[in-house]
Backbone as CSV, one residue per row, in Angstrom:
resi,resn,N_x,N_y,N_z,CA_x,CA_y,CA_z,C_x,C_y,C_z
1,UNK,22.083,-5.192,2.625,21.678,-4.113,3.511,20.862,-3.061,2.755
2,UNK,21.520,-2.979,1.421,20.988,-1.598,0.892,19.298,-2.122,0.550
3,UNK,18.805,-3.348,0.291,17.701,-3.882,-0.236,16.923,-4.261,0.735
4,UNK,17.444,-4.632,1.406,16.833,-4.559,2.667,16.059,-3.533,3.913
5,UNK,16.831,-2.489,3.772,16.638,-0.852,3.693,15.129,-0.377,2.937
6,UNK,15.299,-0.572,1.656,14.873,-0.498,0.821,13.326,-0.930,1.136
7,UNK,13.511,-2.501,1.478,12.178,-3.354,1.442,11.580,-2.594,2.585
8,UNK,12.009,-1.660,3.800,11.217,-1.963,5.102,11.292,-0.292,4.704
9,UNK,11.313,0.419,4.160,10.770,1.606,3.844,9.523,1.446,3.379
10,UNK,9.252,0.916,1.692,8.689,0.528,1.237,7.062,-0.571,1.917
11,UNK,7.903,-1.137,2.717,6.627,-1.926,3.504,5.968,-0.968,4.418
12,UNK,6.993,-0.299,5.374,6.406,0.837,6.954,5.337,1.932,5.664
13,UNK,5.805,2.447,4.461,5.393,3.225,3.929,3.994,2.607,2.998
14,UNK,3.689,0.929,3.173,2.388,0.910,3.015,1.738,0.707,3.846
15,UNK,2.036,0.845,5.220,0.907,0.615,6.637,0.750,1.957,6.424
16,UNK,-0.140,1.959,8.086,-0.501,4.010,8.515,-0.227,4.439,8.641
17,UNK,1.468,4.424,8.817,2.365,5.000,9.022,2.545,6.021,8.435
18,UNK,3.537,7.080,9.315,3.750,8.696,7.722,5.033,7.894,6.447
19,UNK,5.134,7.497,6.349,6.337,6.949,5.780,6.225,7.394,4.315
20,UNK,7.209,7.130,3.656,7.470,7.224,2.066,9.024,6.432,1.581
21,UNK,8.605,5.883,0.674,9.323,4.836,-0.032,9.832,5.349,-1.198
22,UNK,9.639,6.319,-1.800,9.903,6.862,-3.254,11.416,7.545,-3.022
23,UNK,12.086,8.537,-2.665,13.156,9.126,-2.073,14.176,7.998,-2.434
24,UNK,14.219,6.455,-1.534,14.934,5.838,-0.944,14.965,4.807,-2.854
25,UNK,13.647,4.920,-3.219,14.163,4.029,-4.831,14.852,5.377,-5.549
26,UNK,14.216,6.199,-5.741,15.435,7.262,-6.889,16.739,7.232,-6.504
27,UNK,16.984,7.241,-5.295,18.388,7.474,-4.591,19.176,5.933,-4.970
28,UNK,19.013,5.087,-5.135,19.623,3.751,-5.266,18.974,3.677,-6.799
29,UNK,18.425,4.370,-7.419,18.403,4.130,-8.814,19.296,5.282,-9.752
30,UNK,19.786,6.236,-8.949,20.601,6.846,-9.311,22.342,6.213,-8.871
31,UNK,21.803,5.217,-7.914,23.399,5.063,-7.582,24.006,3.520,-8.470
32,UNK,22.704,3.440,-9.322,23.038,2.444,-10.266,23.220,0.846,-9.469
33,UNK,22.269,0.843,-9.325,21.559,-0.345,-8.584,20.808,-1.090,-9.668
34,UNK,20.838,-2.133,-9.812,19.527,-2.803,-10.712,18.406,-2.481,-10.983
35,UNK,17.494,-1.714,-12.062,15.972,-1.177,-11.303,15.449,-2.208,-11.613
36,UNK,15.286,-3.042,-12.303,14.755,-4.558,-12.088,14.548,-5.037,-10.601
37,UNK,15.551,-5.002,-9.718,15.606,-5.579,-8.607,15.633,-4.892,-7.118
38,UNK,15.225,-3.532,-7.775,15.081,-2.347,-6.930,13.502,-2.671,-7.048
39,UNK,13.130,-2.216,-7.999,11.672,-2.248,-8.321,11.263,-3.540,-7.593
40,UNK,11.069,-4.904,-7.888,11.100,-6.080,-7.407,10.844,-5.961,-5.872
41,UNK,11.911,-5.551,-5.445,12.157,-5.153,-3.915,11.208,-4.414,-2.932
42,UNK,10.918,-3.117,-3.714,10.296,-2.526,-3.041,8.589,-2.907,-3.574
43,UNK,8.182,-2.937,-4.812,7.154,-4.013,-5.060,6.590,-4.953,-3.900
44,UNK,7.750,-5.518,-3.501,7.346,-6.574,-2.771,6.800,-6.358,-1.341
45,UNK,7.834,-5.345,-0.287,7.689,-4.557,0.301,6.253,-4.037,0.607
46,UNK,5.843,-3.619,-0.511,4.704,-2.249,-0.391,3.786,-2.908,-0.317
47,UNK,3.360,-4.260,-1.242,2.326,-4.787,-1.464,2.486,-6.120,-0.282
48,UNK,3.584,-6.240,0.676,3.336,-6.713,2.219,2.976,-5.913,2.804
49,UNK,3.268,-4.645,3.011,2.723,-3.710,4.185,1.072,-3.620,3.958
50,UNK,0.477,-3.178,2.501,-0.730,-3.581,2.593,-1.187,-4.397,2.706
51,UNK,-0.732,-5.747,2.726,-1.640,-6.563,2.854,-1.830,-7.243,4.586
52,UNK,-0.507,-6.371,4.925,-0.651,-6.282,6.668,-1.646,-5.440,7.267
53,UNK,-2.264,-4.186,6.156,-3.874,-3.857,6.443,-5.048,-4.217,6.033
54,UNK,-4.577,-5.115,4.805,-5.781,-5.942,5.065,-6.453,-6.792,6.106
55,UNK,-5.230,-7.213,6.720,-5.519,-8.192,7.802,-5.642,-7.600,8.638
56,UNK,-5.380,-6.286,8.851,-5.669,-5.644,10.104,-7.515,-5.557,9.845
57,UNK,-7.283,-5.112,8.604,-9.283,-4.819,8.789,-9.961,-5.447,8.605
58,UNK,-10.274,-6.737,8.603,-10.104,-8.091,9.062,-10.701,-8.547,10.321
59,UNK,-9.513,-7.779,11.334,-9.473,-8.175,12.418,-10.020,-7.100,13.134
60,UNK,-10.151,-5.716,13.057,-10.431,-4.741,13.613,-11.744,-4.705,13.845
61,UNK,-13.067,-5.013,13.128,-14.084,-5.064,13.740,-14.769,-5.774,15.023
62,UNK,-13.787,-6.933,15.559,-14.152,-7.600,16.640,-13.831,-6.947,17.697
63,UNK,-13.221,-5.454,17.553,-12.810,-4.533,18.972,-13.632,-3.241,18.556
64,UNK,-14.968,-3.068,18.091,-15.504,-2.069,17.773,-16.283,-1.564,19.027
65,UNK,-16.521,-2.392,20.042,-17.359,-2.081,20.843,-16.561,-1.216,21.766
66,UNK,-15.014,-1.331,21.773,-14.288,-1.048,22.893,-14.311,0.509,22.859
67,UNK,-13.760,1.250,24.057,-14.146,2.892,24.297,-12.645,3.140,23.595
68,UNK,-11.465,2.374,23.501,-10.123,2.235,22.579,-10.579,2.620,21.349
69,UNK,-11.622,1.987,20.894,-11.755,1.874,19.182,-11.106,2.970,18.589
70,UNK,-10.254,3.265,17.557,-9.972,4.292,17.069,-10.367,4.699,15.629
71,UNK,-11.403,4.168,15.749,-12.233,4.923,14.230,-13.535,4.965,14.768
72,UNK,-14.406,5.946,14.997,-15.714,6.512,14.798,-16.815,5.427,14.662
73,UNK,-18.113,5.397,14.886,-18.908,4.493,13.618,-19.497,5.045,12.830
74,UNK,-19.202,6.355,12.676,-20.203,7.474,11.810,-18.813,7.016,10.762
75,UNK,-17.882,7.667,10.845,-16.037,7.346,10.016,-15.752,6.089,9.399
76,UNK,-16.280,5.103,10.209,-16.206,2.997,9.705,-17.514,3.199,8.699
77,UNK,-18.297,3.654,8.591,-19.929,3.670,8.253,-19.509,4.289,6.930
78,UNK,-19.411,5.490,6.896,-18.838,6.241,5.625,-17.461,5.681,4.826
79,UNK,-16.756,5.090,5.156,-15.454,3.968,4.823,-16.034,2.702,3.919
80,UNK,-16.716,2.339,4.677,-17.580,0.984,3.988,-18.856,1.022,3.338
81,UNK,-19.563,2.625,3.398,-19.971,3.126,2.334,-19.471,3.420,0.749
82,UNK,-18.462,4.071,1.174,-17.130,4.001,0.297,-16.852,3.335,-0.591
83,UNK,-16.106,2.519,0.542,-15.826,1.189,-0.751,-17.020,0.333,-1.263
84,UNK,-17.700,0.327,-0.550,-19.502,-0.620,-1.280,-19.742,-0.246,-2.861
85,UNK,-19.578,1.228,-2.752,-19.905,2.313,-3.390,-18.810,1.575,-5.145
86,UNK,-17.892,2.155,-4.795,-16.774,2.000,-5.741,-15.886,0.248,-5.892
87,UNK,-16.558,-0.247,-4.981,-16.304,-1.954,-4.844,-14.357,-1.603,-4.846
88,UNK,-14.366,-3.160,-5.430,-12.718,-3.604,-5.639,-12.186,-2.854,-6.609
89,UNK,-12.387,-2.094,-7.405,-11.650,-1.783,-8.578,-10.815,-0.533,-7.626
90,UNK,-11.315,0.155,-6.641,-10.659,1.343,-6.393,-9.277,1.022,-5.355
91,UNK,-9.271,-0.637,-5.182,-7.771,-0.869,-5.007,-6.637,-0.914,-6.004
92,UNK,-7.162,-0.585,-7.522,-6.077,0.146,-8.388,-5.530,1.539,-7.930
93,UNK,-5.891,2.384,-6.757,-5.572,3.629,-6.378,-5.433,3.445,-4.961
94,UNK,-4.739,2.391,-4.921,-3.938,1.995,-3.532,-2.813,2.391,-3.751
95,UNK,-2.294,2.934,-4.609,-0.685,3.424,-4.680,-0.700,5.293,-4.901
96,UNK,-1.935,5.404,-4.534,-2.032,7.110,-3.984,-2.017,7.285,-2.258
97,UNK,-0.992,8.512,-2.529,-0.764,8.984,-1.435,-2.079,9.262,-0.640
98,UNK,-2.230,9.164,0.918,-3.358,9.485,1.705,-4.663,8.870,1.722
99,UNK,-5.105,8.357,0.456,-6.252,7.137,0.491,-5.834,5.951,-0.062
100,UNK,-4.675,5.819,-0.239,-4.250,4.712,-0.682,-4.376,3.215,0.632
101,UNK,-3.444,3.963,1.422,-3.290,3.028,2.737,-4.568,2.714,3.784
102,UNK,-5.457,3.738,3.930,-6.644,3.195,4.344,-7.714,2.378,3.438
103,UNK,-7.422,2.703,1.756,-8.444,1.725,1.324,-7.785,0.172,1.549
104,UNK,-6.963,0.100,1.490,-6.280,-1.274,1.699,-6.709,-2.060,3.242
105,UNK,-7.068,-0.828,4.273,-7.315,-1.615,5.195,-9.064,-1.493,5.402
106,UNK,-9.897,-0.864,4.672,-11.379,-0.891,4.091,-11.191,-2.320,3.739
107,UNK,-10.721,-2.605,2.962,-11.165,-3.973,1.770,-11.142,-4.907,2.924
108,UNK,-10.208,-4.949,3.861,-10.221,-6.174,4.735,-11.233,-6.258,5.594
109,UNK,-11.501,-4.890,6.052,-12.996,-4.682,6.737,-13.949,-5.354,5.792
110,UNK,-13.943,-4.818,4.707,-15.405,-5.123,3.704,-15.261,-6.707,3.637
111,UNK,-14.203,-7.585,3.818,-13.781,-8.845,3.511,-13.930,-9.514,1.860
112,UNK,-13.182,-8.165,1.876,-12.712,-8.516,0.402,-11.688,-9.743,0.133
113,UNK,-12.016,-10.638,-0.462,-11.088,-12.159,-0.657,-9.769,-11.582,-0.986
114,UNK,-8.659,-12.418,-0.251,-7.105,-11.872,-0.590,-7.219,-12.618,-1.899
115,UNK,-7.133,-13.110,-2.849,-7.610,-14.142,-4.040,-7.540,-12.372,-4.721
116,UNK,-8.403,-12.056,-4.534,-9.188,-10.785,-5.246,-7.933,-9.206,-5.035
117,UNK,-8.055,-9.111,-3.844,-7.053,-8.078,-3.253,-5.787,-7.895,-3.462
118,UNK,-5.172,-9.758,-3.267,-3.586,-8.860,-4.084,-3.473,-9.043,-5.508
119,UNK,-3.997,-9.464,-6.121,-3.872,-9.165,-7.855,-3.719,-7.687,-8.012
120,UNK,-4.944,-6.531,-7.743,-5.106,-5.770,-7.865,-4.345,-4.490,-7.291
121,UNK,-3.854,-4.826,-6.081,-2.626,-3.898,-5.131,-1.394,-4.444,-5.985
122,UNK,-1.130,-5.838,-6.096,-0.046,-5.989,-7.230,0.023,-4.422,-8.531
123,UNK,-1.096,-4.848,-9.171,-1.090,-4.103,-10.269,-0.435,-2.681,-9.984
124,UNK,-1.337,-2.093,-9.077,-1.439,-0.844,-8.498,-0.028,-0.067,-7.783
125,UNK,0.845,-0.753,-6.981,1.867,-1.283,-6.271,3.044,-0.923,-7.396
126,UNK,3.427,-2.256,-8.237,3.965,-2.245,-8.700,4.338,-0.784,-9.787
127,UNK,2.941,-0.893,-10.548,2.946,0.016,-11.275,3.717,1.364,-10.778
128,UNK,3.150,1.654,-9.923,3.621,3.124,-9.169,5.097,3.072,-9.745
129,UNK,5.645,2.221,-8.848,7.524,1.916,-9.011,7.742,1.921,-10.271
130,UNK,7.008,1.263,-11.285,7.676,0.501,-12.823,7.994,2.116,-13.147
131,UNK,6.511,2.912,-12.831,6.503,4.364,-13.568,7.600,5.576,-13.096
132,UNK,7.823,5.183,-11.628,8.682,6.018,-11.035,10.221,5.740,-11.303
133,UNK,10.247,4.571,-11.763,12.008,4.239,-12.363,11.721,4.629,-13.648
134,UNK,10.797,4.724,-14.442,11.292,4.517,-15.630,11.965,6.007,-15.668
135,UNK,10.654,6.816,-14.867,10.690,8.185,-15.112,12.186,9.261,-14.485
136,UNK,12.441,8.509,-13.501,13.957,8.569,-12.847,15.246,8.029,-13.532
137,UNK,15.496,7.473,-14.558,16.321,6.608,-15.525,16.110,7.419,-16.913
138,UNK,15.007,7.885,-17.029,14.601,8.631,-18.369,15.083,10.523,-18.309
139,UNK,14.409,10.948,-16.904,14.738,12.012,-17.203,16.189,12.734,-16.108
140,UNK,16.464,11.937,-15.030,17.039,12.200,-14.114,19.090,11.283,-14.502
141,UNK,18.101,9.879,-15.060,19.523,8.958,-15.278,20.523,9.395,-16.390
């Protein structure tokens, strides 16, 4: 239950959602939980929820015409300027708050190869957590 918890924070908190995943690992890394398998967990989690926007952006341009659309084309235009701009590398800063979760769903727009995409949200993803336990175990544990 508790990992499970865990995973669907971690995932809701890499869609568009307002969510946050960090709270819910210190709190179970203080309650002396595995951070191996905390980390692992929510790792896994985070870097599914993005890659549930990749596929969203992906799929989102075949409803651009609709009066629904909920992004701009001046807003999609400047997005995929964006990322053109700064290519794949700036999915290493997919694990920042507020541009993190929309570049993840840019890349799928831009059709960035998943081959390519989750290596790099891996990195990015993970990292966040490795740094946030260590730093919760180091100065808090």
């Amino acid at each position: 239950m508790v990992y499970g918890g865990l995973f669907l924070a971690a995932f809701l908190a890499a869609t568009l959602l307002p969510m946050q995943s960090e709270a819910a690992l210190v709190a179970l890394l203080l309650a002396d939980y595995p951070p191996w398998l905390l980390v692992a967990v929510a790792s896994t989690g985070n870097v599914l929820g993005s890659t549930l926007n990749w596929w969203l952006g992906r799929e989102l341009l075949r409803f651009q015409g609709r009066r629904w659309f909920p992004v701009s084309p001046a807003a999609l235009t400047r997005a995929q300027h964006g990322y053109g701009r700064w290519g794949r590398w700036s999915l290493l800063l997919s694990w920042m708050p507020v541009i993190g979760d929309p570049l993840t769903l840019v890349a799928g727009v831009m059709r960035e190869p998943l081959r390519v995409f989750l290596p790099l949200v891996v990195v990015a993803k993970a990292g966040r957590y490795l740094v946030l336990a260590w730093a919760t175990l180091r100065y808090l544990g």
